[in-house]
Steps between C-alpha positions, in 0.01 A plus 500: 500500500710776703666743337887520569814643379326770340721764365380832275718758327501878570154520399361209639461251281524166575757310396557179629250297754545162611163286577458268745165305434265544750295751422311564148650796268304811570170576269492816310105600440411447166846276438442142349507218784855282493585248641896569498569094481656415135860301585778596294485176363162609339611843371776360343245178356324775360786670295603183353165437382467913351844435328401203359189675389661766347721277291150317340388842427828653311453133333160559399546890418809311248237200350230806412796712330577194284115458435427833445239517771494840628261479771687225645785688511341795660330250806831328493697823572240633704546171734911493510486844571332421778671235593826716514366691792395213710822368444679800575265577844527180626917499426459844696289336753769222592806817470686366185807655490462724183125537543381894516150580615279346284259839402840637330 
């Protein structure tokens, strides 16, 4: 890939690149290997499929409050909690409108 349009603020931060792909993204020592080449199509596959997963979870967390199962409820939580911040990184990921970083 070559690096173009690259703009930084004051203190140099980058801001904005485009990539053209011929070149791999550059390896940080001690960084993870990636391979940079999920579609859109695929990120946004994968947030239907969290959201969808988060909805059997709230429904399960509701099932083990009727039953009085407590530690259901607690792996049930534990799981849509989860769940909420996949859905909310990958909504972040694709730049929903609405969407703050996903740590906050």
């Amino acid at each position: 890939m070559r690096y173009s349009d690259v703009t930084s603020n004051s203190e140099g931060a980058i801001l904005k690149y485009r990539l053209d792909c011929d070149l791999p993204m550059p390896h940080h020592p001690g960084a993870p290997e990636r391979s940079y080449n999920r579609s859109w199509d695929e990120i946004e596959e994968m947030l239907s499929v969290a959201e969808n997963r988060a909805i059997e979870w709230q429904n399960w967390f509701e099932n083990c409050r009727e039953d009085g199962d407590r530690d259901g409820m607690k792996e049930a939580a534990r799981n849509y909690k989860a769940l909420q911040g996949v859905v909310k990184c990958l909504k972040w990921v694709l730049g929903e409108e609405g969407v703050n970083h996903p740590l906050e």
